[in-house]
N, C-alpha and C positions, 0 to 999 in steps of 0.2 A: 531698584531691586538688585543684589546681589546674584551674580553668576556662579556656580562653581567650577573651577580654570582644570582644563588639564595639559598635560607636559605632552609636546609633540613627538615622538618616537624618532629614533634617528632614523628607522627607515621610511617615513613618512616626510622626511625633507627634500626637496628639490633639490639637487645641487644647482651652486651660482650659475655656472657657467647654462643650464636651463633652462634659469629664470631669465639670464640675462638675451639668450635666445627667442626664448618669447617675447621679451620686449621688444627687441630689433623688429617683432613682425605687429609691434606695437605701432610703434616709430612709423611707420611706412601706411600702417592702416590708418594712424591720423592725418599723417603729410597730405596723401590723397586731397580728402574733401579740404585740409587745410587750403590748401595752394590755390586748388579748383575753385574754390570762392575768392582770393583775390586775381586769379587770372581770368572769371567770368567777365569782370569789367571791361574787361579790354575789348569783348566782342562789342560793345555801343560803343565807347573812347577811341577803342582803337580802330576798329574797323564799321564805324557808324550805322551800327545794324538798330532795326526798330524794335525800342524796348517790350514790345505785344510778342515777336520772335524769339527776343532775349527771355521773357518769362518761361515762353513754350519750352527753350531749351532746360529751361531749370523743373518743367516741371512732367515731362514727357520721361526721360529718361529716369527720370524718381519711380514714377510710376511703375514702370518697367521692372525696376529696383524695386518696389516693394512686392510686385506679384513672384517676382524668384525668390525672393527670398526664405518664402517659409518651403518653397520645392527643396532651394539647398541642405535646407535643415535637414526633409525627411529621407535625401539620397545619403546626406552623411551619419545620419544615426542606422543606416541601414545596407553602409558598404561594408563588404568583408572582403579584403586584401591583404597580401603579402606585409606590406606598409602599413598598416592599420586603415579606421575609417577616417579618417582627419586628412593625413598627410597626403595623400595625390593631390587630394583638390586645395589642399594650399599651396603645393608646389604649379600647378595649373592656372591659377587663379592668378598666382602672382607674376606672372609669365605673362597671361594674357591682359591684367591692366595694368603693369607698368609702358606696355608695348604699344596697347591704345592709347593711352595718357600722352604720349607724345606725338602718334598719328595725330589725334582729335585736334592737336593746337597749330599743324601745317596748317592755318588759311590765310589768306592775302587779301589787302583792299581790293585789288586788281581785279578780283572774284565779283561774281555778280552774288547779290543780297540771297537772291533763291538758292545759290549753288552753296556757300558759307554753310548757311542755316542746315540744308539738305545735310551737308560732308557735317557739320560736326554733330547733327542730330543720329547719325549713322552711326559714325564712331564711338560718338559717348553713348550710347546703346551699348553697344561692344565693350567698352570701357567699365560700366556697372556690371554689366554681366558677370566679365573676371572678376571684379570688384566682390560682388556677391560668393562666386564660388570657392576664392579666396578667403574671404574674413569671417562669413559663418561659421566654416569646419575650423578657422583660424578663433575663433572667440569659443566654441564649444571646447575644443582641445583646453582651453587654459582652463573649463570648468571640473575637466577629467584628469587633469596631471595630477592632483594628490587628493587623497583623501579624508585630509586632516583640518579642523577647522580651521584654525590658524595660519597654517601654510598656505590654505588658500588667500589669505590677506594679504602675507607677505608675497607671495607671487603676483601677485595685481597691482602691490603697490611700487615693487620693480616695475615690471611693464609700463605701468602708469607713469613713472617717473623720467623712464628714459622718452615712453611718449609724448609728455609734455614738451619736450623741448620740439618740436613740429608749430607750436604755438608762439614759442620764443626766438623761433626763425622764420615763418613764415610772413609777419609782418613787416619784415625788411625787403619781402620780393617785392612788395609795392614800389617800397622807395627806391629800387633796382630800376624795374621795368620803366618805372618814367625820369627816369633821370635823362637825361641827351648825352651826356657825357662816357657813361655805362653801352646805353641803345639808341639808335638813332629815333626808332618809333617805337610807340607799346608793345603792337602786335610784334615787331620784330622781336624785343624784350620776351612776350609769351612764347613766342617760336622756339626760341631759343632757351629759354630756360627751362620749360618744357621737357629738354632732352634730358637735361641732367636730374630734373626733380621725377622725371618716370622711370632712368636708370639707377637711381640711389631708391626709389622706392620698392621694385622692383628684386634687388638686391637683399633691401632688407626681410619683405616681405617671406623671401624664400627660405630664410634661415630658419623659423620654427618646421619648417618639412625636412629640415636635413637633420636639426638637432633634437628635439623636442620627445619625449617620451609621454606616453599616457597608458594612462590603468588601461588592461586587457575586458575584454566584454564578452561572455557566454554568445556563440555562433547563434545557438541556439533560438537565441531575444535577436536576433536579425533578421528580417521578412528577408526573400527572396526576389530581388528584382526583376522579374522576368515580364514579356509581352501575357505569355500563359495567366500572370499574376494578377495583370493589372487591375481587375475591377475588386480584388481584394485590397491589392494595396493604396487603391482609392480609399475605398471607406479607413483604412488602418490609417492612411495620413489625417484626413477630416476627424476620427477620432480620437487622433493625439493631440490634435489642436482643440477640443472638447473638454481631454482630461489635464492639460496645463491650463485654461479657463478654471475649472474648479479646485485646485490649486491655492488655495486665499490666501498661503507665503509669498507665493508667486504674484498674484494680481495686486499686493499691495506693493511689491517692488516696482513693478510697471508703474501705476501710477502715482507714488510717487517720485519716480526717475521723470515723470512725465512732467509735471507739475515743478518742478527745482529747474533739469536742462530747460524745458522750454519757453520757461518765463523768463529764464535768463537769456536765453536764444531771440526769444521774441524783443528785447532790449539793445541786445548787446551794441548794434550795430549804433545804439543812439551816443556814444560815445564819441566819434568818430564828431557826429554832427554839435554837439555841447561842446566840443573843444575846438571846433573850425568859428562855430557859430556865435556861442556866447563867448568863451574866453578867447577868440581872437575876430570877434566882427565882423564873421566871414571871411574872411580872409584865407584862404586855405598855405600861403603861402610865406605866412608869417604861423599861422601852425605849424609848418614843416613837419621833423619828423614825432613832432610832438604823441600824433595818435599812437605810431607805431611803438614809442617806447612806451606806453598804457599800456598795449596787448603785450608783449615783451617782458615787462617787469608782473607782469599779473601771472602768468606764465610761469616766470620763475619764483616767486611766492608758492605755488603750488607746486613745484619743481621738489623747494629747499624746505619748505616751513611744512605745508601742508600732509603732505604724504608722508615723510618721517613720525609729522606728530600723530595722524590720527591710526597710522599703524599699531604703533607704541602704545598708545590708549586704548585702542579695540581691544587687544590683547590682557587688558585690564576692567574695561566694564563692558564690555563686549560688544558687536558689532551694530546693535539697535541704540544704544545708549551712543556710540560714539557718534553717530548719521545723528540723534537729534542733540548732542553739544555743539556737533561741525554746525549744522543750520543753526543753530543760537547764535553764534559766534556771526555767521555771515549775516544774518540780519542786522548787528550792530554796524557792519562794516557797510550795507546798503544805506543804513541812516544818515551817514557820517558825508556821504557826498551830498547832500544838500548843503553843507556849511562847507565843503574841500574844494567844490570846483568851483575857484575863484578866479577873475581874470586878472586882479593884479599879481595873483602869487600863483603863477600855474604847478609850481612843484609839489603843490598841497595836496593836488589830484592823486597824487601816492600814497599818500597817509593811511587811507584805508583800505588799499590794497591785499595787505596778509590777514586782514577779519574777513574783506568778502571774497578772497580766494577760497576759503574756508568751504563754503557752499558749495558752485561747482567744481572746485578741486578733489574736493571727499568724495565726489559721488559715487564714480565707478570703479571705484579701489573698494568703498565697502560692496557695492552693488556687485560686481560681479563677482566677488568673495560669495556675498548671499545667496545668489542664484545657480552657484555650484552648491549650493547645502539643499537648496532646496531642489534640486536634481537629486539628492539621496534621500528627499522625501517624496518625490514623485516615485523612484525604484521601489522604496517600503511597500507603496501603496498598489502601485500596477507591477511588479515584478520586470518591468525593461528602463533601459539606459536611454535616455532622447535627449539628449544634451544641446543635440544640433536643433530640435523643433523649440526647446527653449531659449536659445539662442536667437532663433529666427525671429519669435514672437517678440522680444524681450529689443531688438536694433528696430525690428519692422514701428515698434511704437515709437520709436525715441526717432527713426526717419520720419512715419507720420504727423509727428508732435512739431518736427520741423521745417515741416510744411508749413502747418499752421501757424507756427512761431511768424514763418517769414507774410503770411495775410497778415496776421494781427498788427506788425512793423507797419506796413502801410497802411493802415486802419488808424492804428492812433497819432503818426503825421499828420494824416489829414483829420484827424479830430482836433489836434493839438492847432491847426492853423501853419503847419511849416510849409511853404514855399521854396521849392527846388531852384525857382528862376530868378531867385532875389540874394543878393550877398547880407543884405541886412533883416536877420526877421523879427518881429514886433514883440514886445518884451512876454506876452501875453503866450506864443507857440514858443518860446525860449524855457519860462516857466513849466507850460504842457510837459515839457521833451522832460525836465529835470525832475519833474514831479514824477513821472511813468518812470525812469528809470531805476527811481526808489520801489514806488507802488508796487509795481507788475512782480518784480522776485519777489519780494516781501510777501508778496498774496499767497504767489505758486509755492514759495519756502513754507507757508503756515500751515500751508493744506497738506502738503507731503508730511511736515511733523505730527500734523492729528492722525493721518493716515499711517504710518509709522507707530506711532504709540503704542498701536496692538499688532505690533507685529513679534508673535511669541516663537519665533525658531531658535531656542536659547543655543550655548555651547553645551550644556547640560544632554539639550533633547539634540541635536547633532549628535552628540557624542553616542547617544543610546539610541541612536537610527543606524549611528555606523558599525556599534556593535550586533545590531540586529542582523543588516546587510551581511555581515563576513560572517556570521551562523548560515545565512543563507550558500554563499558562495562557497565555501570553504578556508583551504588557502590560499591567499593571494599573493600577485606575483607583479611584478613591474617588469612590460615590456615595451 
């Protein structure tokens, strides 16, 4: 079906240097959980803590992390400051977890197993917390910088661009941290890198509070936070999470972001074990840095290929047509590794890198493009701006989703027959791993595109919400 396109207004463009501020709080929002997943290992390798511990930590302070999160949302669609409602708490946020980030990874063998667990269960408590207060108001800000359909593409697709590379470097702290030559031990390697990946994040983090402009919002559509308030501003929070559920722009972006990230999340990590296991026989040591340049060059696929192209496309058959070409494309590119991961010619595993970067690389360049439009069809409809409760709703799935991602990983190992404590595993869980790593995207890719297919928020009806919107406002002004 045909769009009909319009021309972006020159005062409806971000300028670069902006976008490019945004992205730095890009960069720093991915490095996080980037890092934090290859430096969790080192609590069992390095500091030989028991994996029933090791799970609690991954799954205590999540939790934690998903119950503020939608809080965040509704204190920042409903602060009114000098600053706006965005910017204190990304300048706060970013303060307080780049600062835990490198508390949390002080521990020592030397430490007794109880006291480890305790200190970093504390910390990374603390650590999400900023985390949360940080990237909510820091993710709803990008939905409210511009107006204009388009721009909101090209602003996500900067951000998204310069965030990838978090992807393309962090696979290398692996190879850092257990080198001897680099660090004498893991944990010391964590200790110490630690400081630098929490004060580069830290840094970056903070730059969309200093730089960053967003649309102004009638006082007026702000509740009043007060103690006097509070059993009003109960029910108003519960009711905004009632009126983004009904939403069915909204609920079909959910899941399917749900359904793409997390069947690839739920995989991903089987790469790691296909390249130690089948194409080098266990061996992890004749794999070398083999995994790391898989996540690295996929990385930058989506860096150079993916993000230029499907910006450039959107802008021509619009942003629902481009999300199911990008998943077209990645399905081929999922196919194509049952015949590429071979173990005499392991360069092959590359080959289909730029089809299936395709998938999760489009996703949330278009996605958070869409969910800043459909915030000015939630305005049409209830007359306030909650960009932060959509926000909150819209990461709380894609955390929750990755939960589940990480049970299902261990579900289908032990479906598949793989064996942790064996360097050689039987051709039968070798086959399981490489069949699922097809299967699983594939499914979650197919269901997101039927789900997708009826999703009608055209540039058309955009356009004529936003002309609606500024009859209601008046003049609008960029502060």
């Amino acid at each position: 079906m045909n769009e009909k396109h319009y021309t972006t207004a020159p005062e409806d463009r971000i300028p670069l240097g902006q976008k490019i501020a945004f992205g730095a709080g890009m960069l720093g929002n991915q490095m996080f959980p980037a890092a934090l997943a290859i430096f969790m290992v080192v609590l069992v390798k390095g500091l030989g803590m028991d994996p029933i511990l090791w799970g609690l930590l991954f799954f205590l302070p999540r939790l934690f992390d998903a119950l503020t999160d939608p809080i965040m949302g509704f204190l920042s669609d409903n602060t009114n400051s000098q600053w706006g409602r965005r910017r204190p708490y990304v300048f706060i946020g970013a303060i307080i977890a780049g600062t835990f980030y490198m508390i949390m990874w002080q521990v020592y063998p030397e430490n007794s197993e109880a006291f480890n667990f305790t200190y970093f269960l504390l910390t990374s408590i603390v650590f999400y917390l900023g985390l949360t207060i940080f990237s909510t108001p820091y993710v709803a800000m990008g939905y409210e910088m511009s107006n204009d359909f388009h721009e909101r593409t090209r602003l996500m697709a900067v951000a998204q661009w310069i965030g990838q590379w978090a992807w393309v470097i962090v696979p290398w702290f692996w190879v850092m941290i257990y080198d001897p030559d680099i660090f004498a031990t893991p944990d010391a390697g964590a200790r110490t890198l630690s400081i630098w990946v929490g004060l580069f994040c830290l840094c970056l983090a903070i730059v969309p509070a200093l730089f960053c402009k967003t649309q102004p919002v009638d006082p007026d559509h702000i509740l009043k936070l007060t103690r006097v308030n509070f059993g009003e501003n109960l029910g108003k929070f519960f009711q905004g999470f009632v009126q983004a559920f009904k939403n069915k722009a909204f609920v079909k972006l959910c899941i399917a972001t749900f359904f793409v990230f997390n069947a690839f999340n739920t995989v991903a990590g089987f790469s790691f074990f296909i390249i130690v296991y089948y194409m080098n026989a266990g061996d992890a040591a004749v794999a070398g840095t083999w995994p790391a340049w898989f996540g690295s060059i996929s990385a930058l696929c989506t860096t150079f290929l993916v993000i230029p192209v499907i910006t450039f496309i959107s802008q021509r058959i619009g942003k629902r047509n481009t999300f199911l070409l990008a998943q077209m494309i990645s399905l081929v590119g999922y196919a194509m590794f049952w015949w590429c991961f071979q173990p005499e010619n392991p360069q092959m595993m590359f080959l289909p890198l730029p089809l299936f970067a395709f998938g999760i690389g489009s996703l949330f360049t278009l996605m958070m493009s869409m969910t800043a439009d459909v915030c000015d069809l939630d305005e049409l409809n209830t007359g306030t701006r909650t960009e932060g409760t959509f926000a909150a709703i819209y990461w709380w799935m894609v955390k929750f989703g990755f939960a589940i991602a990480g049970l299902l990983s261990g579900l289908i190992l032990k479906l598949v027959g793989f064996d942790q404590d064996v360097a050689v595993q039987t051709p039968e869980a070798l086959s399981g791993l490489r069949l699922a790593y097809i299967l699983v995207p594939i499914t979650g890719t197919l269901i997101a595109m039927a789900v997708m297919s009826r999703y009608d928020l055209s540039e058309q009806k955009a356009h004529e919400i936003r002309l609606e919107l500024e009859t209601r406002r008046g003049v609008r002004a960029v502060s």
